[in-house]
N, C-alpha and C positions, 0 to 999 in steps of 0.2 A: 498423792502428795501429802506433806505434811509442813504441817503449821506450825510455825513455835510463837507465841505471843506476847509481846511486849506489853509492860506496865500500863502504859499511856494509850494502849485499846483499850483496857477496861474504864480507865477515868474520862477519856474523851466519851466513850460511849454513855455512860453515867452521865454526864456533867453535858453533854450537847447533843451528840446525834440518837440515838436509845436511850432515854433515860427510863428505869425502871417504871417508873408511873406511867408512861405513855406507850411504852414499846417493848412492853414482855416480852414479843415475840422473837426479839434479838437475843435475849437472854437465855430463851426455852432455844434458841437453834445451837448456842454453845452448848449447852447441856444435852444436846443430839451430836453434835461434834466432838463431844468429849466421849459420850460414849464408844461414836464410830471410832474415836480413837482417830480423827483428824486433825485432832487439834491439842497441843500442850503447851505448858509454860513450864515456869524454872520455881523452885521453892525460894529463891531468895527474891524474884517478881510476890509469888508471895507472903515472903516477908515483909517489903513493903508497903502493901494494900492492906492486908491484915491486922494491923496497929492503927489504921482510922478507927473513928467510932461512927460508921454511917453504913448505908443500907448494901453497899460494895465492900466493906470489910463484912457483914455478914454472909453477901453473898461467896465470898473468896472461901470465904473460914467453912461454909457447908460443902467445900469442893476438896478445903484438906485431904481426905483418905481417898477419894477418887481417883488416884492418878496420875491427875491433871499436872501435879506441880512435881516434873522431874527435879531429882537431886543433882548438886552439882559438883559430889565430891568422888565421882570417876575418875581413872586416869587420864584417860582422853581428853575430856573438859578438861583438866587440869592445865594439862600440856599445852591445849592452844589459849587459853586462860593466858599462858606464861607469853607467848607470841605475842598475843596482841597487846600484854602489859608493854614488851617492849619495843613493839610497831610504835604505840601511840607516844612513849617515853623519848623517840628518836627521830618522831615524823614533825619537831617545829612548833609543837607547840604548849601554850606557856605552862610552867609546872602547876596554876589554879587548876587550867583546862584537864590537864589530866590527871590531876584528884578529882576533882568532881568525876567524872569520867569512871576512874576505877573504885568510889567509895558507889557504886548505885550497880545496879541487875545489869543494865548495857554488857559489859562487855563478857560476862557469864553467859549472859544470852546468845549474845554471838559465836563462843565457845560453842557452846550445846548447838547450837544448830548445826555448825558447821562440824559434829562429830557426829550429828544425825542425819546428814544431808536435808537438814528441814529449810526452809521459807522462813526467814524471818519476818515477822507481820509490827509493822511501826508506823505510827504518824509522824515520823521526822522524815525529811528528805533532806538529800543529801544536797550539799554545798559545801564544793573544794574550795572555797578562801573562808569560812566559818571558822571562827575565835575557839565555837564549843566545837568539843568530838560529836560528829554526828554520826550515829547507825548505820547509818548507810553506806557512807562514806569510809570505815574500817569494814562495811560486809563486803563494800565492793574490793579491797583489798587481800581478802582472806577468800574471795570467791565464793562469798554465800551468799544466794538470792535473798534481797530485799524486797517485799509489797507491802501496799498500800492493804488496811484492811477494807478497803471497796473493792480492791481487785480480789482478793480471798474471797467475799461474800458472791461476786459475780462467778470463782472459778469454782467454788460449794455450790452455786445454784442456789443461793438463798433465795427465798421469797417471802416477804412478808405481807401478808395478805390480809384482808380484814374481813370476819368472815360474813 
């Protein structure tokens, strides 16, 4: 399988459940999943991490040439890019929700996955009467798997162990 990563696993992880001072060992298993090449993100994911000035913009910015951050300017991506501009432009809801929506990585994400056949990995969940566009909610649309990044780390077999 393959994992495409959303923004807000690295900033949740950071900011609540892993943070770099307590729990390397989260950080050292993405840097084993990037190698095995289980796991990627998008260049404009980040884009967005990369312009903090704290200890996740450095770690994003040391991952630049690895890889990790697919480009999104394929045809492919392009194409379903264009889809889901106008899924969300005609699915009801209000023209704020879907700027916000198309000025941020969401829906490039969901492109790329869905041209990878990858997993998209998000701490949003989905709810059909929500104001905002949720993730989930247009993957379940376009038929790309959404998880939870606990279900990724249980379906990797992480373990973090203390030695």
């Amino acid at each position: 399988m393959l994992y495409l990563l959303d923004s807000n696993i690295f900033i949740e992880a950071k900011n609540r459940y892993y943070g770099m001072d307590f729990c390397p060992a989260f950080w050292d298993f993405l840097d084993r999943q990037i190698e095995l090449q289980t796991i990627i993100s998008t260049k404009n994911v980040f884009d967005e991490l990369s312009t903090w000035d704290d200890e996740l913009a450095d770690w994003i910015k040391d991952r630049e040439d690895s890889g990790f951050f697919l480009p999104i300017d394929d045809k492919e991506t392009q194409e379903e890019f264009i889809k889901i501009s106008n899924y969300v432009v005609s699915a009801g809801y209000t023209s704020d929700a879907v700027s916000t929506f198309l000025d941020v990585a969401d829906p490039w994400i969901i492109a790329k996955a869905k041209t990878l056949e990858a997993i998209l990995v998000s701490h949003e969940k989905s709810s059909p009467h929500a104001k905002k566009i949720k993730i989930p909610n247009v993957c379940d649309y376009f038929g790309v798997k959404c998880e939870s990044p606990f279900e990724m780390l249980r379906n990797l077999n992480a373990k973090f162990i203390l030695p």
